[in-house]
MINU-879938 format. One record per residue (C-alpha): x negated, y negated, z negated; chain; residue number from 1. Coordinates in nm, 2 decimals. Layout:
     east    north       up   c     k
        X        Y        Z   A   NUM
...
//
This chain:
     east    north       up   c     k
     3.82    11.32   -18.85   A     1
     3.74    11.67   -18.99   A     2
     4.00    11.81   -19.26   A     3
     3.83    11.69   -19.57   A     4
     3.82    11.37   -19.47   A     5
     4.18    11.39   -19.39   A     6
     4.27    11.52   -19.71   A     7
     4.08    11.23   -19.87   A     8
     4.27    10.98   -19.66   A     9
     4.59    11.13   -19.78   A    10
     4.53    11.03   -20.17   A    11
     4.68    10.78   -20.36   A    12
     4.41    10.48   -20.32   A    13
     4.32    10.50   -20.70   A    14
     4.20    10.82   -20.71   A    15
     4.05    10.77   -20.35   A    16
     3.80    10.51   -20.53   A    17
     3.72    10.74   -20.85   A    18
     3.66    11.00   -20.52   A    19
     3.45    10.72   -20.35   A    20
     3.22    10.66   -20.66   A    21
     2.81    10.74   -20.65   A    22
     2.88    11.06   -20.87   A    23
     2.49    11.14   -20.87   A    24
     2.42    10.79   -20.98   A    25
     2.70    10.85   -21.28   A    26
     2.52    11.17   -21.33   A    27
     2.17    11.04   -21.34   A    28
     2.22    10.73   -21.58   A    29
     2.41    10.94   -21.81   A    30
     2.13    11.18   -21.82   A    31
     1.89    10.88   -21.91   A    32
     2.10    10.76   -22.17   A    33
     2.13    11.12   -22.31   A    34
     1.73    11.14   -22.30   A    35
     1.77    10.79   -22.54   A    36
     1.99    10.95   -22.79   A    37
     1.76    11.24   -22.83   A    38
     1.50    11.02   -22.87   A    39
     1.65    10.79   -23.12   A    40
     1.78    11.10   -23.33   A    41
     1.40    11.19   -23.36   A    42
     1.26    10.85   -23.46   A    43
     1.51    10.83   -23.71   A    44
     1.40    11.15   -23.85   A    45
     1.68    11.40   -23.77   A    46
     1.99    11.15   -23.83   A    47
     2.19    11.04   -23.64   A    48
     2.42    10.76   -23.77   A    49
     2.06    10.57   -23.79   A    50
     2.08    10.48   -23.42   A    51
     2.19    10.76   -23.20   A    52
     2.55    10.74   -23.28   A    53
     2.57    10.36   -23.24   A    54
     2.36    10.39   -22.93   A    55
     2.65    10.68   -22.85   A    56
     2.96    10.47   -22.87   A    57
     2.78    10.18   -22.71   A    58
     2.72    10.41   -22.37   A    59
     3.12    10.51   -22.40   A    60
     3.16    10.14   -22.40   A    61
     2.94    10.08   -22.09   A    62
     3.09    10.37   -21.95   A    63
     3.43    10.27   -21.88   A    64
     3.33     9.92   -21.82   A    65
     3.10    10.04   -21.52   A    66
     3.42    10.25   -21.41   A    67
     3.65     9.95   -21.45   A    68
     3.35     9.75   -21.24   A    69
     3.32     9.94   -20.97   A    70
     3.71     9.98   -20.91   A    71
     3.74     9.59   -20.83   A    72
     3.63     9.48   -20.46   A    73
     3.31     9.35   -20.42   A    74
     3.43     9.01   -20.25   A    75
     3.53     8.95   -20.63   A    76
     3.24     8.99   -20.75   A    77
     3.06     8.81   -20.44   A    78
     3.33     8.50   -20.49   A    79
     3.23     8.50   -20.89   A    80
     2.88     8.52   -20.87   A    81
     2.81     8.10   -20.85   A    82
     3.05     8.09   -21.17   A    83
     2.86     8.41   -21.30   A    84
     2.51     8.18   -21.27   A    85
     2.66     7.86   -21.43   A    86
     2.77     8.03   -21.72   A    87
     2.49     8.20   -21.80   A    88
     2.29     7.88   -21.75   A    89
     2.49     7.72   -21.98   A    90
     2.45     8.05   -22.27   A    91
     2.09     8.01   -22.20   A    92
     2.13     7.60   -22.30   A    93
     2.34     7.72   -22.59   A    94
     2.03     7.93   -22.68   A    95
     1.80     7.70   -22.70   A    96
     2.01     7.42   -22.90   A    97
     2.21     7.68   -23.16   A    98
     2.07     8.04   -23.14   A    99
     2.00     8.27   -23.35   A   100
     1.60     8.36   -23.47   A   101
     1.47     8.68   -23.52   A   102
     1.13     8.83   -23.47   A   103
     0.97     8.47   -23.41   A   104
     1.21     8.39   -23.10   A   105
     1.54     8.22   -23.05   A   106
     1.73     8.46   -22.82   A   107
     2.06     8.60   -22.91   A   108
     2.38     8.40   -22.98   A   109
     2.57     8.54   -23.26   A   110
     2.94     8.59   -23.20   A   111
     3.04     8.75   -23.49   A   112
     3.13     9.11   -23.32   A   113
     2.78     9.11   -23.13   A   114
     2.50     8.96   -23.11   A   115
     2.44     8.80   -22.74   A   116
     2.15     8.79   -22.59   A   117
     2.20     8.58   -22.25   A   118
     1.91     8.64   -22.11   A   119
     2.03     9.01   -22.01   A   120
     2.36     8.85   -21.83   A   121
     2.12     8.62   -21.63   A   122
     1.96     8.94   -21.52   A   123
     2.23     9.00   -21.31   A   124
     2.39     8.68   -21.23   A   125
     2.10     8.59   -21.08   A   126
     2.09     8.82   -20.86   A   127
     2.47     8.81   -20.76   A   128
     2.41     8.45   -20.69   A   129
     2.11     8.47   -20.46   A   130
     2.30     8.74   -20.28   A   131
     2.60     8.53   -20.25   A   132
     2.36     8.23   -20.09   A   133
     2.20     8.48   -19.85   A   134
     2.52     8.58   -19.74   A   135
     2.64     8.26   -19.73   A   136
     2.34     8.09   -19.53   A   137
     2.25     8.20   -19.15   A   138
     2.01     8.45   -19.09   A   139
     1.84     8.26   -18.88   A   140
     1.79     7.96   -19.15   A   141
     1.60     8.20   -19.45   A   142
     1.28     8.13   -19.37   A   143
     1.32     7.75   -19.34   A   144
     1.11     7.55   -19.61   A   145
     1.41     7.36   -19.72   A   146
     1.64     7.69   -19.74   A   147
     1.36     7.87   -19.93   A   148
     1.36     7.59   -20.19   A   149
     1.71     7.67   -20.31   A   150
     1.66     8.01   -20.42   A   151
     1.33     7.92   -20.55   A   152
     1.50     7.66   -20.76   A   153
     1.74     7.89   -20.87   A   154
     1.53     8.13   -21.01   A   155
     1.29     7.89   -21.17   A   156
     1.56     7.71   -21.39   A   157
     1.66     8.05   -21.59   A   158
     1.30     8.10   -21.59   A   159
     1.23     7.82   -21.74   A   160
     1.47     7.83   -22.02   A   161
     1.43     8.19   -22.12   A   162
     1.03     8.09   -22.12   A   163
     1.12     7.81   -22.41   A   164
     1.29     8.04   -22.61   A   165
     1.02     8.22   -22.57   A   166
     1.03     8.54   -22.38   A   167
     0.79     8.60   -22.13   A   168
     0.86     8.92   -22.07   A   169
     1.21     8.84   -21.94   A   170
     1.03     8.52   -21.75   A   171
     0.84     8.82   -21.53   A   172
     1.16     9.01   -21.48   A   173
     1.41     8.75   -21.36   A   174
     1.08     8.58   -21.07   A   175
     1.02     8.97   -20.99   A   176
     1.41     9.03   -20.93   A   177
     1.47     8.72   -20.77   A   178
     1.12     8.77   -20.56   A   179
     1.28     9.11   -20.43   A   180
     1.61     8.95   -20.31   A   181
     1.44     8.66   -20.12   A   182
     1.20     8.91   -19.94   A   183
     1.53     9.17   -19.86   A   184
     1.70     8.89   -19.68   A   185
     1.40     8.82   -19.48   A   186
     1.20     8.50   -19.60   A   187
     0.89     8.52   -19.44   A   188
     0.57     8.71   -19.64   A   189
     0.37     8.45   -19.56   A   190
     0.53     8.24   -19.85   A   191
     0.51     8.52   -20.10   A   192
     0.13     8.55   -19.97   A   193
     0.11     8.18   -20.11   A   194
     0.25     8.19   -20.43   A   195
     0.01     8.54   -20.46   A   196
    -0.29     8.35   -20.37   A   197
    -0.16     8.01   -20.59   A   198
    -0.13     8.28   -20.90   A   199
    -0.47     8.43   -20.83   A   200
    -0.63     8.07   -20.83   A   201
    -0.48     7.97   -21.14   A   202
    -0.57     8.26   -21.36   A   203
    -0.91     8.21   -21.26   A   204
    -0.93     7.87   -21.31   A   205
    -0.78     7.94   -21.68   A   206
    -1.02     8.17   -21.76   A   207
    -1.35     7.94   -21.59   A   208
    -1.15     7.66   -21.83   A   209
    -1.25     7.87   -22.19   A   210
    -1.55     7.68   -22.36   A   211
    -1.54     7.35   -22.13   A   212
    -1.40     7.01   -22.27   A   213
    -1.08     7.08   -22.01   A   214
    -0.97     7.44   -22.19   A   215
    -0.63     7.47   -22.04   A   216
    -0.53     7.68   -22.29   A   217
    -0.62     7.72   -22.68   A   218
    -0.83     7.94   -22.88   A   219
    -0.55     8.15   -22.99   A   220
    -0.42     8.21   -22.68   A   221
    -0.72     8.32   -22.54   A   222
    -0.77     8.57   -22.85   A   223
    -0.45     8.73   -22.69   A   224
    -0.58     8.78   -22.37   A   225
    -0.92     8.92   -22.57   A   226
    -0.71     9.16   -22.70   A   227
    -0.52     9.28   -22.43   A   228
    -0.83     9.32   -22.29   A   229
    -1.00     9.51   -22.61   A   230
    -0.74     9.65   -22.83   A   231
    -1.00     9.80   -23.04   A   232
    -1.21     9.47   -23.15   A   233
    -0.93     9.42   -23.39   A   234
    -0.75     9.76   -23.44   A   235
    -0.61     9.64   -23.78   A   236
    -0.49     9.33   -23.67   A   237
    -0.39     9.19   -23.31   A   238
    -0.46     9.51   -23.14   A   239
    -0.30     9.74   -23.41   A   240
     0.05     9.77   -23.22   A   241
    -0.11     9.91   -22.87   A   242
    -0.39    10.10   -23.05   A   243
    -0.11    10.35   -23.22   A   244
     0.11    10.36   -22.87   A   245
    -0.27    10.47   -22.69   A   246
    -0.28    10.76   -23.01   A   247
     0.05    10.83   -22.97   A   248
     0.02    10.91   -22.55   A   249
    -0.30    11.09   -22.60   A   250
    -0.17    11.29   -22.89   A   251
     0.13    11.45   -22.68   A   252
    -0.11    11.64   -22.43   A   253
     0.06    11.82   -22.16   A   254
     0.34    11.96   -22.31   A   255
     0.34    11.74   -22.63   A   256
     0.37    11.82   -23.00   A   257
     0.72    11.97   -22.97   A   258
     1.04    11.76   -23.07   A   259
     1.05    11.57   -23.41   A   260
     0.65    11.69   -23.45   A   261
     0.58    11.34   -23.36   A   262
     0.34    11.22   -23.63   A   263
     0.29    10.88   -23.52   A   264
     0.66    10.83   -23.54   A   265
     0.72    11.04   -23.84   A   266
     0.48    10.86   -24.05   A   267
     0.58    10.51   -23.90   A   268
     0.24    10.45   -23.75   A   269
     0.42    10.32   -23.43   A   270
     0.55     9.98   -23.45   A   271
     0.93     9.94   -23.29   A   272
     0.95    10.35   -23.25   A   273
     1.32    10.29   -23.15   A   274
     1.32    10.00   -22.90   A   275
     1.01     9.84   -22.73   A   276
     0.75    10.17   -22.79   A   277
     0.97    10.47   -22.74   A   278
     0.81    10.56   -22.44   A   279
     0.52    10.63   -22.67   A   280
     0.75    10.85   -22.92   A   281
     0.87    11.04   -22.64   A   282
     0.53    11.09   -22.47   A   283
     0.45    11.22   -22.83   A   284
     0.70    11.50   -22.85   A   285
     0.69    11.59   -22.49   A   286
     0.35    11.51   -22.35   A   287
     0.27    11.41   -21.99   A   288
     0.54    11.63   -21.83   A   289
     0.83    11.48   -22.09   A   290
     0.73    11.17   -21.96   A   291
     0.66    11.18   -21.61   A   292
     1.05    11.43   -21.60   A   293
     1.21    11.06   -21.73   A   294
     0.98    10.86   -21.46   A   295
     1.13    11.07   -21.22   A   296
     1.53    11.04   -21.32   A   297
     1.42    10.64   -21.29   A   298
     1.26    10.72   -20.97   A   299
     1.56    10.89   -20.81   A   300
     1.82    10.62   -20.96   A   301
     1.61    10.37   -20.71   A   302
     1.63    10.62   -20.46   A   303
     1.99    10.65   -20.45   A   304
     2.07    10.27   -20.52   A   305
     1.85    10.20   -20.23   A   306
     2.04    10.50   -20.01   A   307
     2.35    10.32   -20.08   A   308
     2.22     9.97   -20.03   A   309
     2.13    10.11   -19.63   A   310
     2.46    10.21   -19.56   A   311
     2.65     9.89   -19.63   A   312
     2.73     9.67   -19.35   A   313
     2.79     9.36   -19.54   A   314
     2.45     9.14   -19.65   A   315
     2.59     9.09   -19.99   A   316
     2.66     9.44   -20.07   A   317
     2.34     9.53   -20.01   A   318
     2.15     9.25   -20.12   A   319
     2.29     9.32   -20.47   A   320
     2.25     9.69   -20.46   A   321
     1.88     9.59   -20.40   A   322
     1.84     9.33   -20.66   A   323
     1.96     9.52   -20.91   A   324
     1.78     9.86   -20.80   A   325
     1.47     9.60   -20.79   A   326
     1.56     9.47   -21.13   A   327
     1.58     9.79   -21.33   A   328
     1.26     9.89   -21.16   A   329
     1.06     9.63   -21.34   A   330
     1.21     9.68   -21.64   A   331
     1.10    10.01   -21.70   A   332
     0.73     9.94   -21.53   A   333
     0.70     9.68   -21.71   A   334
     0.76     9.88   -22.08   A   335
     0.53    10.16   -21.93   A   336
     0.25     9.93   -21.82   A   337
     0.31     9.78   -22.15   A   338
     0.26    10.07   -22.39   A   339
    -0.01    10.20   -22.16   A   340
    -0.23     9.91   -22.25   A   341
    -0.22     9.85   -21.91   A   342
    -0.03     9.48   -21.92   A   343
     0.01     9.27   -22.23   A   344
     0.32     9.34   -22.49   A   345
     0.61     9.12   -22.37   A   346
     0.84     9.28   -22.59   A   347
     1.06     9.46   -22.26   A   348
     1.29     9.79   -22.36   A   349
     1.29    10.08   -22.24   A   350
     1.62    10.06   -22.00   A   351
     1.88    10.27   -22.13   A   352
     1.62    10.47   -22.37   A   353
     1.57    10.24   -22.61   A   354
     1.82    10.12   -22.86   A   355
     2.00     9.80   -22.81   A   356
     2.36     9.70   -22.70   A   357
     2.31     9.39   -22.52   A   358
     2.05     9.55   -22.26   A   359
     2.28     9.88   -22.23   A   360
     2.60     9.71   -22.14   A   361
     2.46     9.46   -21.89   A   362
     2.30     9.76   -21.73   A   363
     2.56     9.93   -21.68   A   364
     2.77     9.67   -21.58   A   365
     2.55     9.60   -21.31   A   366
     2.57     9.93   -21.21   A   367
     2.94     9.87   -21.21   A   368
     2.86     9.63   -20.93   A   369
     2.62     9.87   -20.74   A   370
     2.89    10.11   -20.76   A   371
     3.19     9.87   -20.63   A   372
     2.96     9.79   -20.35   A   373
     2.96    10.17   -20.26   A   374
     3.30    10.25   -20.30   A   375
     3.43     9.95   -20.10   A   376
     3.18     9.95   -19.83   A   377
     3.32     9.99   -19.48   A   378
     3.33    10.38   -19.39   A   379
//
C-alpha cells in the first residue's frame, strides 16, 4: 500500500466516498450544463431570468441529489430497482388515464410543484431493472430463448405505453437503452441480427404498401416520411421546422457568427430555440468547432462512464454504468441526427443543454447511480 493510499484509508469513511467520487465526470457534466446556460442566456436575448437562471437552480438541485446518490451503496439501488420499474409503470398508466396535454401529447403529470414527465424516470428504471435481472440470472442462461423473452418483455411494455401517449422519440430511446444492456450481458448477436433484419423487412414492406389497396399506413403519414425525406417541397409548412435548423448550421461556418449574433435565433426563425433545436442555436454562434468542442465533452463523459463500468467486479455495477452511459448516448445522437435533417423530429432534448427540469434531474440522478457504482466498487 503506498502512502497515499494509506493516508486515504485513514479518513473518516464520509469524506473517503466524496474522495472516492468520478471528479472528472462531476467536472465534465458541469461543464455541459454550463455550455446550456450560456446557450439559453443567448436565445433569450441577453436575460437571464428567461431560462438560464431557472435552468441554474435546477442543476444546484441535481447537483446535490447526484452527490446524495452516489453516497448510498449500490446494493440499494440494485435491491430497488424492480420497485423503481413498477412505479414508473404505474406513472406511465397514470399518464395515459389523467395527464396533462401540451404540444399535442399527453406526457407530464402535474403535481402542483412540477410538472412530471414519467417517461424520463423509466429511462433509468429500466435500465436498473434489466441490470438487476442480469445479475440475478446465470450467465450461462442469457442467451436462452425463454430468458431473452423477459427482458424483451420488459422493455416493450414502457415502450408501449410511452408510444400511446405518443412519444416516439422516447419509444427509440428506452428499445436502444434496453438493446445495449441485453447485448452487455451477453445475449447472443444473432438475435439482435433478427430483430435488425425483421426491422429492415418491415420498412420496406411499408413503403412497397403506398398506393395498393393494403396501404399499411395512411396518406398523412406518408406525407411525413415525404418530408423527412424533402424538407424543401413544403418549406412553409411541414418542412418549415428542419428547413431553419439546416440555415441555422450552415450559417455558423467554422467559427460561427460570434455569441448572441445568431440571427436565426434572434429573429425567432428557429422553432423551440431553447429546448429541442439548441444545437442549431449553438452551431449558429459558434460554428462547426462550437459544436463538434460540445460533441467531444459528450464523447469523453461515455469514455469515462465506460472506464469505470471496466473496473467494477460486480455485473450490476457495471451493467448500469453501461446502460446509462448507452442511454445518454442516444439521447444526444438522436437530437443531432434530428436537427441535421438526418432522422425525423421526435421531439428529443438536448441532454443537459437544453432547458427542461424533468430531463436534468433524472440525468443527473442517474449519474448519481453511475457514481455510487464507482465509489463502492471493490478496490
Amino acid at each position: 500500500m503506498s502512502f497515499l493510499e494509506y493516508r486515504i484509508q485513514a479518513v473518516p469513511s464520509g469524506l473517503r466516498k466524496i474522495l472516492y467520487l468520478n471528479w472528472p465526470l462531476v467536472l465534465l457534466l458541469t461543464t455541459v450544463c454550463a455550455v446550456g446556460w450560456l446557450m439559453l442566456y443567448s436565445v433569450a436575448g441577453g436575460t437571464l431570468s428567461t431560462w438560464a437562471e431557472p435552468q441554474m437552480k435546477r442543476f444546484a438541485v441535481g447537483l446535490t441529489v447526484m452527490l446524495i446518490v452516489a453516497m448510498i451503496p449500490i446494493w440499494f439501488w440494485r435491491n430497488i430497482s424492480g420497485v423503481a420499474y413498477l412505479l414508473s409503470i404505474g406513472l406511465l398508466v397514470a399518464v395515459d388515464i389523467m395527464g396533462h396535454v401540451g404540444m399535442g401529447a399527453q406526457r407530464w403529470l402535474n403535481l402542483g410543484f412540477i410538472m412530471l414527465q414519467p417517461s424520463e424516470l423509466m429511462k433509468i428504471a429500466l435500465v436498473m431493472m434489466l441490470a438487476a435481472y442480469y445479475d440475478w440470472l446465470d450467465p450461462r442462461k442469457v442467451s436462452r430463448p425463454i430468458w431473452v423473452l423477459i427482458p424483451v418483455i420488459l422493455i416493450l411494455v414502457p415502450v408501449a405505453l410511452v408510444m400511446v401517449q405518443p412519444d416516439l422519440g422516447t419509444g427509440i430511446l428506452l428499445m436502444g437503452g434496453g438493446a445495449v444492456v441485453m447485448f452487455c450481458a451477453g445475449v447472443s448477436w444473432i438475435y439482435f441480427a433478427v430483430v435488425i433484419g425483421a426491422g429492415t423487412g418491415l420498412v420496406t414492406l411499408v413503403l412497397m404498401s403506398r398506393g395498393t389497396p393494403w396501404q399499411l399506413l395512411r396518406d398523412y403519414q406518408f406525407r411525413r416520411i415525404d418530408i423527412f425525406l424533402d424538407p424543401a417541397s413544403d418549406p412553409l409548412g411541414a418542412g418549415y421546422h428542419i428547413t431553419q435548423a439546416k440555415i441555422a448550421l450552415g450559417s455558423g461556418g467554422w467559427t460561427g457568427r460570434g455569441f448572441m449574433q445568431g440571427t436565426q435565433s434572434r429573429l425567432n426563425f428557429l422553432p423551440e430555440k431553447h429546448t429541442d433545436f439548441i444545437f442549431t442555436s449553438l452551431a449558429e454562434e459558434f460554428g462547426f468547432v462550437g459544436a463538434c468542442s460540445l460533441l467531444v465533452l459528450y464523447v469523453l463523459i461515455i469514455a469515462f462512464c465506460i472506464s469505470s463500468a471496466i473496473q467494477m467486479r460486480d455485473r450490476f455495477s457495471a451493467l448500469v454504468t453501461l446502460g446509462i452511459a448507452a442511454s445518454f448516448f442516444f439521447l444526444f445522437a438522436v437530437n443531432m441526427l434530428m436537427v441535421m435533417g438526418l432522422a425525423p423530429v421526435v421531439g428529443v432534448p438536448l441532454p443537459l443543454v437544453s432547458y427542461g427540469g424533468s430531463a436534468m434531474m433524472v440525468l443527473l440522478t442517474a449519474f448519481g447511480i453511475v457514481q455510487s457504482a464507482h465509489v463502492h466498487r471493490a478496490r
